[in-house]
KERO-488175 format. One record per atom (N, C-alpha, C): residue in one letter; y negated, x negated, z negated. Coordinates in steps of 0.2 Angstrom, whole numbers, plus 5000, padded with zeros to 4 digits. Atoms other than C-alpha are relative to their C-alpha. Layout:
REM residues N
AYXZ;...
END
This chain:
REM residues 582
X499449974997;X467140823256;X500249975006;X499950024995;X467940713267;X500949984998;X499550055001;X469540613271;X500049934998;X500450095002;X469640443263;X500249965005;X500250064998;X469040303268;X500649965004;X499650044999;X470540203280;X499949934997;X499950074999;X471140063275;X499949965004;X500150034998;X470539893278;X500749985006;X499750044996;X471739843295;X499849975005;X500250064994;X471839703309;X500050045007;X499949964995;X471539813325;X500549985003;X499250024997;X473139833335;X499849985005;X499950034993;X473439763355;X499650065002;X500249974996;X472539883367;X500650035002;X499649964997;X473940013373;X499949995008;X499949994993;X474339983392;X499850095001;X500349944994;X473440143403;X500249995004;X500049984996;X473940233416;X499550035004;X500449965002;X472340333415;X499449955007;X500350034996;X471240323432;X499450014999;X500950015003;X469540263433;X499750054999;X500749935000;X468040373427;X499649995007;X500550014996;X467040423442;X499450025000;X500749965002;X465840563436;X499950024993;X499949975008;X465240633419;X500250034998;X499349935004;X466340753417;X500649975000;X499650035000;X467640643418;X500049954995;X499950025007;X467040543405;X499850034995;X500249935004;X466540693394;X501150015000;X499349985000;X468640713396;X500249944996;X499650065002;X469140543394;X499849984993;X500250005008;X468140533376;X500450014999;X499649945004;X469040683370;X500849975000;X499449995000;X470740623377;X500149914995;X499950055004;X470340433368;X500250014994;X500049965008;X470240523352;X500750034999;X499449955002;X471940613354;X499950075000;X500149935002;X471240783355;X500550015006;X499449974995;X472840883362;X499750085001;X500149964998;X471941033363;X499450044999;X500950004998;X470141123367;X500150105003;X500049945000;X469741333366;X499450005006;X500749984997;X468341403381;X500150045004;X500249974994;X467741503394;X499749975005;X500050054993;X467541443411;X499250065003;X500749984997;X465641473419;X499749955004;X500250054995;X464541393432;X499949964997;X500250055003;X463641273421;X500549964997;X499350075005;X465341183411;X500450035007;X499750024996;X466141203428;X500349935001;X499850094998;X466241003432;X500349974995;X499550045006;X466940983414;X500850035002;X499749965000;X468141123417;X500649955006;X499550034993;X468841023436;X500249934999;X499850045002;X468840863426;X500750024996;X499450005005;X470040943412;X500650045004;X499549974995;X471141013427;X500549945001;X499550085001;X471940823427;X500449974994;X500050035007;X471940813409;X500850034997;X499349975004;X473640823397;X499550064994;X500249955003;X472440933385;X500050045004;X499949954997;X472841083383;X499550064998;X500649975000;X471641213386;X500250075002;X499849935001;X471841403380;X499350035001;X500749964997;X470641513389;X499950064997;X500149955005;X469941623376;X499850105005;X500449974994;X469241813383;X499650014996;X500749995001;X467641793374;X499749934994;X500350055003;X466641633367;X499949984993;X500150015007;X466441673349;X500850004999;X499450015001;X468341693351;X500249944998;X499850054998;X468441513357;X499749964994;X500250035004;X467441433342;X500550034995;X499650005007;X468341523328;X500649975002;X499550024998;X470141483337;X499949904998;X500250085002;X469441293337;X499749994991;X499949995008;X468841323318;X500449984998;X499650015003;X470441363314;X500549945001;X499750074996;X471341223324;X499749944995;X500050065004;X470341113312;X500350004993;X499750015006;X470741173297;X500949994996;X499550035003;X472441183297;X500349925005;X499550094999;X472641003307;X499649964996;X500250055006;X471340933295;X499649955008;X500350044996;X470540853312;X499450065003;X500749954994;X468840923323;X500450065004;X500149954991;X469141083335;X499750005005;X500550064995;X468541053353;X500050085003;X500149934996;X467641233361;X499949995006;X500650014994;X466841243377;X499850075001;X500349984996;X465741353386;X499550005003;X500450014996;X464441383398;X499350004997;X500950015003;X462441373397;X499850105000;X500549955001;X461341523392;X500650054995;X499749955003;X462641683388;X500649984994;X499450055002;X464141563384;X499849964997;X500250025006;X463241463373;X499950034993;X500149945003;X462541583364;X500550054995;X499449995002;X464241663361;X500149974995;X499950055007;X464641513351;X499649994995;X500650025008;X463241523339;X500550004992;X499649995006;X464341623327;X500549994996;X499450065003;X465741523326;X499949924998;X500150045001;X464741383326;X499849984991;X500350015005;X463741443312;X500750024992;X499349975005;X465441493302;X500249934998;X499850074997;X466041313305;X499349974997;X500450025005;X464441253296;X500150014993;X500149975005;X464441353282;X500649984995;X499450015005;X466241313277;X500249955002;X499850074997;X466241123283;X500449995002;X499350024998;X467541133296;X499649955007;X500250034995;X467441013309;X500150035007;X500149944992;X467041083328;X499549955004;X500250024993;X466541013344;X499850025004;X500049944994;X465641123355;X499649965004;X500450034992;X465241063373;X499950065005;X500649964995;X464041153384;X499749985003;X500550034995;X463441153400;X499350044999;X500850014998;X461641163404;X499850005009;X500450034993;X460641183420;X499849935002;X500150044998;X460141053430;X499349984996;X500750015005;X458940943420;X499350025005;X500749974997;X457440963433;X500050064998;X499849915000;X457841153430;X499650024993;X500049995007;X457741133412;X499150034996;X500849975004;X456041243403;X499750035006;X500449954993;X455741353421;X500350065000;X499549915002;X456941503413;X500350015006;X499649994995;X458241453425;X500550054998;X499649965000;X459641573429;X500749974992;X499750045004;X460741553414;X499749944995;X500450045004;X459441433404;X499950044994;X500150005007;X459541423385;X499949944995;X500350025005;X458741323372;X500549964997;X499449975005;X460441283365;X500149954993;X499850065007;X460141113355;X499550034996;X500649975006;X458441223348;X500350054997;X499649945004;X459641373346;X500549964993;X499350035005;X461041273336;X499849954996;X500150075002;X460141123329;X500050024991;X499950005007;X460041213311;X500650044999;X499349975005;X462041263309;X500449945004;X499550084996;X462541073318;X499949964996;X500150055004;X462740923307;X499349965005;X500550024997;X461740863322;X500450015007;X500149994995;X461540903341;X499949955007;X500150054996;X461540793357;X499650055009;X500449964992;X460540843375;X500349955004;X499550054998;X461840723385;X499249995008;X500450014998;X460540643397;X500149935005;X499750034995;X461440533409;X500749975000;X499350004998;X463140493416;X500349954998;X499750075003;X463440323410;X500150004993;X499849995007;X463240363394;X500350074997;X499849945002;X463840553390;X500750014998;X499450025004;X465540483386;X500049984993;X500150025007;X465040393371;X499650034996;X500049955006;X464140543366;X500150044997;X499449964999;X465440643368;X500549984994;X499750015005;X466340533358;X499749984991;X500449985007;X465040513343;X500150064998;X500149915003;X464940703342;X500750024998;X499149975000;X466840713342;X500149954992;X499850035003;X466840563329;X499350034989;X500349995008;X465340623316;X500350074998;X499649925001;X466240803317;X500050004991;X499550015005;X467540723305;X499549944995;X500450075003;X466240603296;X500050014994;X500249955005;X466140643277;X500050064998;X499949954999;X465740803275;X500150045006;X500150004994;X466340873289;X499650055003;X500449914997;X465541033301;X499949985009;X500050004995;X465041053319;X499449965002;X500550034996;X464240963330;X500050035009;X500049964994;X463741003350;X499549955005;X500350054993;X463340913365;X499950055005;X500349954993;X462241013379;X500249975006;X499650044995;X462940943395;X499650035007;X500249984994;X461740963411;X500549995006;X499350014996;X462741013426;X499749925005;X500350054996;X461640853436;X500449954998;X499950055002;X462340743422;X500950015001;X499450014999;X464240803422;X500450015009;X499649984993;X464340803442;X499749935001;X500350085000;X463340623441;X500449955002;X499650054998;X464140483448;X500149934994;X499950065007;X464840323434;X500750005000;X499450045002;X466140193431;X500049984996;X500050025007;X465740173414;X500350044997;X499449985005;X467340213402;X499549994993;X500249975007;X466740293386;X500349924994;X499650075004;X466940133372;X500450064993;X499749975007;X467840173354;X499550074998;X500449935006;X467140353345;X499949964992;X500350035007;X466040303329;X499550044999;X500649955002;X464840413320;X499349945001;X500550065001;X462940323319;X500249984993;X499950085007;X462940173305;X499650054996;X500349975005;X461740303298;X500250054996;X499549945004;X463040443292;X500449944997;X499550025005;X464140333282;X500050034993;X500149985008;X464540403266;X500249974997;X499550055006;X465040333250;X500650054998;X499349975000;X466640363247;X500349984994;X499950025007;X466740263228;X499650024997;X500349965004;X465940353216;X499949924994;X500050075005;X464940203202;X500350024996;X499750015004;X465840153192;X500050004992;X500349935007;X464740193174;X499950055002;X500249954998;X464540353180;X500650035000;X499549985001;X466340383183;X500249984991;X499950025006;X466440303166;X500050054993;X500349975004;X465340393156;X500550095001;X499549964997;X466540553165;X500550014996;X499450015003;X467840493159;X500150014992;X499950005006;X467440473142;X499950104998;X500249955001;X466640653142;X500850055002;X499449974998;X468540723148;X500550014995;X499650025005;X469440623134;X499850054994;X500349975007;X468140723122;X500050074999;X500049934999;X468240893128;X500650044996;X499549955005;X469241043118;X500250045004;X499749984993;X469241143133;X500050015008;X500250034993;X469241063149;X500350055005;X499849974995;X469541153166;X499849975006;X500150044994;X469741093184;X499950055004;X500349964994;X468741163198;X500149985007;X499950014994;X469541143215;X499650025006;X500349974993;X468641173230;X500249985007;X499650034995;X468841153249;X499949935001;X500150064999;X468240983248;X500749964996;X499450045003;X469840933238;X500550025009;X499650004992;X470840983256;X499749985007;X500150074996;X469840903268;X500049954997;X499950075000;X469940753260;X500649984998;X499349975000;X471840793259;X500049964993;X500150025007;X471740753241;X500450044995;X499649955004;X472940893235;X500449954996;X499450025005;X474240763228;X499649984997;X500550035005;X472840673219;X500050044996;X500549945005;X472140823211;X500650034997;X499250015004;X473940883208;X499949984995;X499550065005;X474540733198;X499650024996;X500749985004;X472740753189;X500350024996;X499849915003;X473040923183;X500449974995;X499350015003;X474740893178;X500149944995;X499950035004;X474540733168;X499550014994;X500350015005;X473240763159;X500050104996;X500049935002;X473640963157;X499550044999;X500949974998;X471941023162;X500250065004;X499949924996;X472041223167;X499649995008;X500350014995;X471441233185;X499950065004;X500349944995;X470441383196;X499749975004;X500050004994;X469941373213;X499650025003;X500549974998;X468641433223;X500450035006;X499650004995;X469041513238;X500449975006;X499650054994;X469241403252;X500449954998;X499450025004;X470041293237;X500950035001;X499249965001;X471541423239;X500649955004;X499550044998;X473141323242;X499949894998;X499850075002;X472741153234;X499949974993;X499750045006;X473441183217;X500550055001;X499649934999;X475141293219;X500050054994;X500249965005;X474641463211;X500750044996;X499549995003;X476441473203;X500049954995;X500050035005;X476041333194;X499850014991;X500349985006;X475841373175;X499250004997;X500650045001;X474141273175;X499650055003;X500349984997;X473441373188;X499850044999;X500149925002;X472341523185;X499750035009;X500349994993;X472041563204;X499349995001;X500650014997;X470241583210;X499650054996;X500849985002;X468641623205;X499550035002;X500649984997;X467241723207;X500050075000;X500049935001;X466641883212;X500750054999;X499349955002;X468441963215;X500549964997;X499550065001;X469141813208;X500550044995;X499549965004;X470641853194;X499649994994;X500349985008;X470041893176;X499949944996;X499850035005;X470841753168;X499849935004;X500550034995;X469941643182;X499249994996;X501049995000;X468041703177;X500250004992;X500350005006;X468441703158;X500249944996;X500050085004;X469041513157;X499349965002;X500550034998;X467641483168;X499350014994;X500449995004;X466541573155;X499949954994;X500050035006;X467141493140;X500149935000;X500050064999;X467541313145;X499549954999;X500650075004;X466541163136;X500049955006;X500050044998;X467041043150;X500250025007;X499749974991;X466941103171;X500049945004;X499950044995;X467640983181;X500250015008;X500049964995;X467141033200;X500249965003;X500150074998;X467640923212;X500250055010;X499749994992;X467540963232;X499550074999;X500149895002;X466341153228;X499249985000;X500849974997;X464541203235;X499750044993;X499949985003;X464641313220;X499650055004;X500449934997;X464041483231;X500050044997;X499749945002;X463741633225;X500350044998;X499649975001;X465041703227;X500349984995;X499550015005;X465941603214;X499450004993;X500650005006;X464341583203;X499850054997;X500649965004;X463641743201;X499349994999;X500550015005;X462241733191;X499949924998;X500250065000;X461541543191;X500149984990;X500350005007;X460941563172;X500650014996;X499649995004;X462641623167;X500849975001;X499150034999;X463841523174;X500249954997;X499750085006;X464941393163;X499350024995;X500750035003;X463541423152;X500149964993;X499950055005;X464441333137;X500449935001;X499850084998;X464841193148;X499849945003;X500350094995;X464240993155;X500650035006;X499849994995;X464741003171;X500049925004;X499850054995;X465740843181;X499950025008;X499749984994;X465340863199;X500249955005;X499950044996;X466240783212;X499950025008;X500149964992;X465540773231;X499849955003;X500150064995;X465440673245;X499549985004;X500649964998;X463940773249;X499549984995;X500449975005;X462540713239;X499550054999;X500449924999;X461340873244;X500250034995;X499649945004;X462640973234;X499950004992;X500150035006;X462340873220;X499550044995;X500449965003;X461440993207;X499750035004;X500349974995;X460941083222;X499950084996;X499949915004;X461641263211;X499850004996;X499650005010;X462341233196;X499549904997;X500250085002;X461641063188;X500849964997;X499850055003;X462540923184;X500049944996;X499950035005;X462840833169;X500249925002;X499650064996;X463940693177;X500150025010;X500250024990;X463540653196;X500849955002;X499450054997;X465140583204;X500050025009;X499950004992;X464640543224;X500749975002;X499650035000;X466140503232;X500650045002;X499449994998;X467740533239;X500550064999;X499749955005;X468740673232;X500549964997;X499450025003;X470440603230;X499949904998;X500350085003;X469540403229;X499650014991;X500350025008;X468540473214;X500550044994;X499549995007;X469940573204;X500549944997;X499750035000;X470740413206;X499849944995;X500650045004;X469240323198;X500150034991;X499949985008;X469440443184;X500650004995;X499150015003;X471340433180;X499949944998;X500150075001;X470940253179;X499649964996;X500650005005;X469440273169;X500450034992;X499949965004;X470340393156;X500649974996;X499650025007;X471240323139;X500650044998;X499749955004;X471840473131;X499950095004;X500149934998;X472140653138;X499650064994;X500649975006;X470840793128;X500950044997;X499549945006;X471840893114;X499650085002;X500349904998;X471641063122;X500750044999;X499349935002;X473341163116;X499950064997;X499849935001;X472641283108;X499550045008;X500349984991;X471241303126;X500850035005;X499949964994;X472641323136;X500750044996;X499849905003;X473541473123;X499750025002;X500449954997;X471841533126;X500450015006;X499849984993;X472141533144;X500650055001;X499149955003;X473941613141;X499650055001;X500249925003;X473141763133;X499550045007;X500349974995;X471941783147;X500450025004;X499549984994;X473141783159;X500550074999;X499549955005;X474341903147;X499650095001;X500249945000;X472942023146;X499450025005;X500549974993;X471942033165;X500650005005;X499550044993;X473642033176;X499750045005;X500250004993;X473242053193;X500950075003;X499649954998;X474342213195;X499450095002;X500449944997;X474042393202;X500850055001;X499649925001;X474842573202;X500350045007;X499749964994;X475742653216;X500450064999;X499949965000;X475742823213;X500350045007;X499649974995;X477042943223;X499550055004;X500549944999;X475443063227;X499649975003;X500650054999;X474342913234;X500449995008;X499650044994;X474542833252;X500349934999;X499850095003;X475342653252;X499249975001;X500450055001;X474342523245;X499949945003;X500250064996;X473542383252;X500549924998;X499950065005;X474042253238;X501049995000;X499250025000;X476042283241;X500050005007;X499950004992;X475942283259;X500049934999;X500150064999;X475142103257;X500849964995;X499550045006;X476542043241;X500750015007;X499049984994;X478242113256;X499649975004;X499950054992;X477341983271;X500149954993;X499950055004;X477241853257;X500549994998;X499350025002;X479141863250;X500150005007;X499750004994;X479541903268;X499949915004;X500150064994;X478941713276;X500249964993;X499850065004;X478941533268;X499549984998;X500650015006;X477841453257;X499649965006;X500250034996;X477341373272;X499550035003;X500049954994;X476741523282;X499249984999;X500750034998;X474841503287;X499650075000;X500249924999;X473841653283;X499250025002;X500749994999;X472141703292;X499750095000;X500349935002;X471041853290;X499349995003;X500849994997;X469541923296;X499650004991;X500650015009;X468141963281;X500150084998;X500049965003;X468342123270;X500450034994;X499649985006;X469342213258;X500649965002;X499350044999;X470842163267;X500049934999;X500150065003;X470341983264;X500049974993;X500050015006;X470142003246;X500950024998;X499449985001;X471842093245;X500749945000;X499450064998;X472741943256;X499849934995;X500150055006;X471941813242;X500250014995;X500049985006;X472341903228;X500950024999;X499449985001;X474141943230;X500649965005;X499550034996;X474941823243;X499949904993;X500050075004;X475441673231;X500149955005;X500150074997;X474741503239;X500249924998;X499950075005;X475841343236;X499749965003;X500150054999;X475241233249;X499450025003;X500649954999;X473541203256;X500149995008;X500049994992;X472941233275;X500450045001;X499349974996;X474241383274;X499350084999;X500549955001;X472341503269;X499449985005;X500350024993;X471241513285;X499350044998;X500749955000;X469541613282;X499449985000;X500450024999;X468041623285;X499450034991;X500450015007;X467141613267;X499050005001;X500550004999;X465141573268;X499650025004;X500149974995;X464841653283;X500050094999;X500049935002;X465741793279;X500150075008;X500049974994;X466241843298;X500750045001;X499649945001;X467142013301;X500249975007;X499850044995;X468241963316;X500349955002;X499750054999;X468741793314;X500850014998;X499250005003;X470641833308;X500650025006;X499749984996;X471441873323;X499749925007;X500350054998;X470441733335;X500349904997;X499950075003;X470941583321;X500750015000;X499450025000;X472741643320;X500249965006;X499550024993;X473041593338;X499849934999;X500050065001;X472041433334;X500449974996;X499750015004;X473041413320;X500849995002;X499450014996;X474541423330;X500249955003;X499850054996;X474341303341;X499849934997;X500050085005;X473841183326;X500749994999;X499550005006;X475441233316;X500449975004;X499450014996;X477141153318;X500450075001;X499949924996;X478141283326;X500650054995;X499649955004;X479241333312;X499450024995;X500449985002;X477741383304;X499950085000;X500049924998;X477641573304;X499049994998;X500649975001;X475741653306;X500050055000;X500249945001;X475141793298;X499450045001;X500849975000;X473341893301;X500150054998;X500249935003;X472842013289;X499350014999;X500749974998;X471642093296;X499650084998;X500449935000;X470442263294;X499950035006;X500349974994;X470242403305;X499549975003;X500650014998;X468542353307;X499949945001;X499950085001;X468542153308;X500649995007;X499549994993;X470242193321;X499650005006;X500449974993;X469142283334;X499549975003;X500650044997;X467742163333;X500349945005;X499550064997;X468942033341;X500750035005;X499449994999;X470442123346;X500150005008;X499950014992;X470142073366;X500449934998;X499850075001;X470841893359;X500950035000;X499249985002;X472841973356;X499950015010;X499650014993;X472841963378;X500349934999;X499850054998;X472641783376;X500749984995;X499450025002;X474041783363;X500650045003;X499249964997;X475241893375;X499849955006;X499950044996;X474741783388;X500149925000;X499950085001;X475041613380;X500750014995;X499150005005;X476741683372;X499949984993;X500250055005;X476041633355;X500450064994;X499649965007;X477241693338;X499450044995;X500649975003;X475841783329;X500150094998;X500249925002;X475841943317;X499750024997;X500649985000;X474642033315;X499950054994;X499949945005;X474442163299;X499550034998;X500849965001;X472942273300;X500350064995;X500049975005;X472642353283;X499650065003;X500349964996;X471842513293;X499950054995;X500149925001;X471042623280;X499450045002;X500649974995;X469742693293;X499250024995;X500750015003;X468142633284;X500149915000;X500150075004;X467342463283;X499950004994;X499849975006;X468142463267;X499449974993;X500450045004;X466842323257;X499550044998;X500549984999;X465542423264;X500050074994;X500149925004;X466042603259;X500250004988;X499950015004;X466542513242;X499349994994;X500750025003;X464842453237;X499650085002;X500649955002;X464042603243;X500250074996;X499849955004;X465142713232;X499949974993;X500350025009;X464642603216;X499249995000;X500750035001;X462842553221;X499550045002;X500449944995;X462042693233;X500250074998;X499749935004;X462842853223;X500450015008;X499849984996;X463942863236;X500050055008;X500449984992;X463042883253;X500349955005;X499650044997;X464342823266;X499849995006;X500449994992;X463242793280;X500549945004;X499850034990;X463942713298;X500749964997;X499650055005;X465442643283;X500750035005;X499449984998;X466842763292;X500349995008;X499450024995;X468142703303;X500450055005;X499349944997;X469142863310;X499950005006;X500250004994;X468542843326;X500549925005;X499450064997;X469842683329;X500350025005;X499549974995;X471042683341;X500849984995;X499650005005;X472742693337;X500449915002;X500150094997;X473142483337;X500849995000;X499150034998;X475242493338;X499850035007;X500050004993;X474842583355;X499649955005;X500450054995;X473342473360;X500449935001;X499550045000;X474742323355;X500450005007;X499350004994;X475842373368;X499749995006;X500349994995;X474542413380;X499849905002;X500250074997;X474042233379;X500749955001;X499250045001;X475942183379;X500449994995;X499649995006;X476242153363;X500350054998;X499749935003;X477342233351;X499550034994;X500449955003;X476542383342;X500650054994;X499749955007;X477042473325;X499650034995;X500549955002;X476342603314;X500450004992;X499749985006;X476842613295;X499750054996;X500349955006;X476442753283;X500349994993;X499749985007;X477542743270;X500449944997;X499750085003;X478342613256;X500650005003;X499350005000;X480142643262;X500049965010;X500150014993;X479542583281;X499749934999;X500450064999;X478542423276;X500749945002;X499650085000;X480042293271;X500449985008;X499949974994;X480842353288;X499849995006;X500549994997;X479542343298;X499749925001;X500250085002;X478842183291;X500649965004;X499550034997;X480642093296;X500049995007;X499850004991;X480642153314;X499349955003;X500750024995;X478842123319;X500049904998;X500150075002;X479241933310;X500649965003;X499550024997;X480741913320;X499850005008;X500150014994;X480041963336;X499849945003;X500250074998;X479541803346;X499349985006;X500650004997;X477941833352;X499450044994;X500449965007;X476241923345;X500150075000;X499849955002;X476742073335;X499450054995;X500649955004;X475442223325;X500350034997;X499949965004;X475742303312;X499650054999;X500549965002;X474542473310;X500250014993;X499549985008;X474842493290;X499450044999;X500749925002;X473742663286;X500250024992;X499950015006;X473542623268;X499450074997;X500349945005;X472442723255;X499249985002;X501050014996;X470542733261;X499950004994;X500649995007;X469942763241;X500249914997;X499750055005;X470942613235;X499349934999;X500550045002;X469642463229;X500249934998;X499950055002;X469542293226;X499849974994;X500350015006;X469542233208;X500549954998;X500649985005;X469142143196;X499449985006;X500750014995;X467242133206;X499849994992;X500550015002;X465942053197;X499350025004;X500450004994;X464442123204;X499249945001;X500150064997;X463442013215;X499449994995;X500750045005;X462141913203;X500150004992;X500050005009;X462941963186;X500549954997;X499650035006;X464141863174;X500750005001;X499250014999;X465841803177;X500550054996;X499349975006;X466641853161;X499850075000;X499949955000;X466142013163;X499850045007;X499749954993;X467142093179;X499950084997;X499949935000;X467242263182;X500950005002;X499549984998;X469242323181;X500150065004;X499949944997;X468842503187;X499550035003;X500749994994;X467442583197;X499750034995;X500650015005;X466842663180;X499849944996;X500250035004;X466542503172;X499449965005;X500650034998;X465242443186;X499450024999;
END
């Protein structure tokens, strides 16, 4: 899951600098970042990243000061997903690093690329449980692709820039440079050279050639072929490839989640997403199909289910840049290491004749015909979650950028807001962190281009774990609206334990909120409370017009549930549509 490989070019001239000499580490700890282009970097300001902090006081990077550290790693998170490049955090040693764990490990888990710099005490200092002393390359070293303990001033620029450069390497994810304050107060006139990962990260990025062969033929042969997207087809910005794919060879296509948005889910072809809450007609092409072609997907269990039961009448293509992944789940039939959109392009290239699947994809028809992704809005019920989410979706542009924290609401804003393009779905997927949807929109903001509109749809409970981060969006004026699904319960929670626990709803109830259109205001923003369907479309317009960060309270139906669920370890094709079929 990467971006492809650049083109062989002649290096350009050296651009004329204005840029005055490096004198300390921290200076060139700046100068890396700013060789790279990075325009902008999330943290918290503390003793120990002090001397980074008075370096980046000269800098054009622009630096948004979070109010709390796990804020500043998802915020940069998001910043890479929708630029498709690394996010840059910072924070201090001991508390402030620590902070960052969560973001970082969120940021692993879903391959985004992330930068996190941290100070450290002074290296003599280091192992006597200095004030603020923590551990941070032992704490982090298993959610980083790899870790650096920066270890003199001459060189902490070119570490700075390999950490910034393996970020984005292949498959990407986070790396972290520990920065003793000795080393970034240290004296040096050595300028950081080019950013390059080690020679030892290079990945292949061609897939062999009989191998892709052998693929291809098995494509031509197939009766019911189906394309499995994952986030690896978006970082390796591969959507027009995987497109064209689809569409010339007329192969149905489902998604995983973090996949959302890189095949458009109005396309005929499309059966959305897959998996536990995925749509019906999603998990019953997956069931039935003779031929799964994965390309860019870890295969987690949350799309698998049940190892023994997935595809189980299918050879399985997998494509990955990662070879770890490689029959790591699921097995694979056909092994294709390699590029995402270099190796669909290997198999276009490979393939004679497209499969004869017309009556496979009537099948699919029918599926689609008889699982629709609809839901009831009784006059006796409160408003539903699932129309609240469809009136922001017609309301923006197909462009809009929509992030979430993790919960019901999560599943709601996936299942009901039609994604054309990709990087416009921001979530935290393998991690699975309540919180992050308000934090990654402001990063998300300050990725987007500015007619971008951003949406957070968020959960009461997921809101509140983060909802200190909505000052820095009133004090950095950022367009941001916010639409907590509020039906005062951690909704997933009290969901499973009404199907799994006979319905013993321990520590699951929410009533204890505050009320979040008054806390809005209190933080500056604009604050609104919805109850009812005649208030939403209304509502929704204003808060999307205002020109700052706006909240939506929308006090929906606390019973309502998310379906179809397959529950966790069973069988795709056989979802649950109603709470008694679990």
């Amino acid at each position: 899951m990467s971006k492809q490989a650049p083109p062989d070019a002649e290096e350009a001239d050296e651009p004329e600098t204005t840029q005055s000499p490096v004198t300390t580490g921290s200076e060139s700890v700046i100068r890396a970042l700013e060789n790279e282009g990075v325009e902008a970097a999330f943290g918290v300001q503390g003793g120990a990243i002090m001397p980074v902090y008075d370096a980046l006081y000269h800098s054009d990077i622009r630096h948004v000061t979070m109010a709390h550290e796990q804020g500043a790693a998802h915020a940069a998170d998001a910043f890479s997903v929708v630029r498709n490049e690394p996010g840059v955090c910072l924070a201090t040693s001991g508390p402030g690093a620590t902070n960052l764990v969560t973001g970082i490990a969120d940021a692993n888990m879903d391959s985004d690329g992330l930068l996190a710099l941290t100070g450290q005490v002074p290296s003599d200092m280091v192992g006597s449980d200095a004030f603020q002393e923590t551990d941070t390359t032992g704490v982090t070293a298993p959610i980083t692709k790899h870790n650096y303990f920066a270890s003199d001033a001459d060189t902490v620029g070119d570490t700075v820039g390999e950490a910034l450069a393996l970020a984005d390497e292949g498959r990407p994810g986070p790396t972290l440079v520990d920065l003793p304050k000795d080393v970034t107060l240290g004296e040096t006139d050595a300028e950081p050279g080019p950013a390059a990962p080690p020679e030892t990260t290079r990945p292949q990025y061609v897939a062999d050639e009989g191998d892709v062969q052998t693929a291809a033929d098995a494509i031509e042969a197939a009766e019911r072929p189906l394309l499995l997207f994952g986030g690896g087809v978006i970082k390796a910005d591969a959507t027009g490839e995987a497109r064209a794919f689809a569409r010339d060879y007329e192969i149905p296509v489902v998604t995983t989640m973090p996949g959302i948005g890189s095949f458009p889910e109005d396309d005929d072809l499309c059966l959305s997403w897959a998996g536990m809450h995925g749509t019906g007609y999603a998990n019953m092409a997956i069931t039935h199909t003779d031929l799964l072609i994965a390309v860019g997907t870890r295969f987690d269990d949350r799309l698998t289910g049940g190892i023994d039961t997935f595809a189980p009448e299918a050879e399985v293509i997998h494509v990955d840049i990662d070879p770890a992944e490689i029959s790591k789940n699921v097995y694979a039939d056909y092994p294709l290491v390699g590029d995402a959109g270099i190796v669909i392009d290997q198999l276009d290239d490979a393939i004679n004749t497209a499969p004869e699947a017309d009556e496979w994809r009537e099948q699919v028809q029918t599926w689609k015909d008889e699982y629709p992704m609809d839901y009831a809005t009784p006059d006796d019920e409160p408003l539903k979650p699932q129309f609240v989410v469809e009136v922001l979706d017609e309301a923006t542009s197909d462009e809009a950028i929509v992030t979430t924290g993790v919960g019901q609401h999560q599943m709601w804003a996936a299942q009901y807001w039609t994604y054309r393009e990709p990087r416009t779905w921001v979530s935290s997927h393998g991690l699975g962190t309540m919180g992050y949807g308000l934090p990654a929109a402001i990063g998300a903001r300050i990725a987007a281009d500015d007619d971008q509109e951003v949406v957070c749809v968020d959960g009461d409970g997921s809101f509140l774990m983060t909802i200190q981060e909505l000052s820095v969006a009133v004090r950095e004026e950022l367009d941001i609206t916010v639409a907590v699904l509020n039906n005062e319960y951690i909704g997933m929670v009290r969901q499973w334990q009404d199907a799994f626990f006979e319905g013993r709803r321990m520590a699951a109830e929410y009533n204890w909120c505050p009320e979040f259109d008054k806390l809005a205001e209190a933080f500056g923003a604009r604050g609104f409370r919805v109850d009812d369907y005649d208030e939403v479309a209304d509502t929704v317009e204003e808060a999307l017009e205002y020109d700052g960060p706006s909240v939506i309270d929308f006090h929906i139906d606390p019973a309502e549930n998310v379906y179809p669920m397959v529950p966790s370890g069973g069988a795709n094709g056989q979802f649950a549509l109603t709470d008694d079929q679990l």
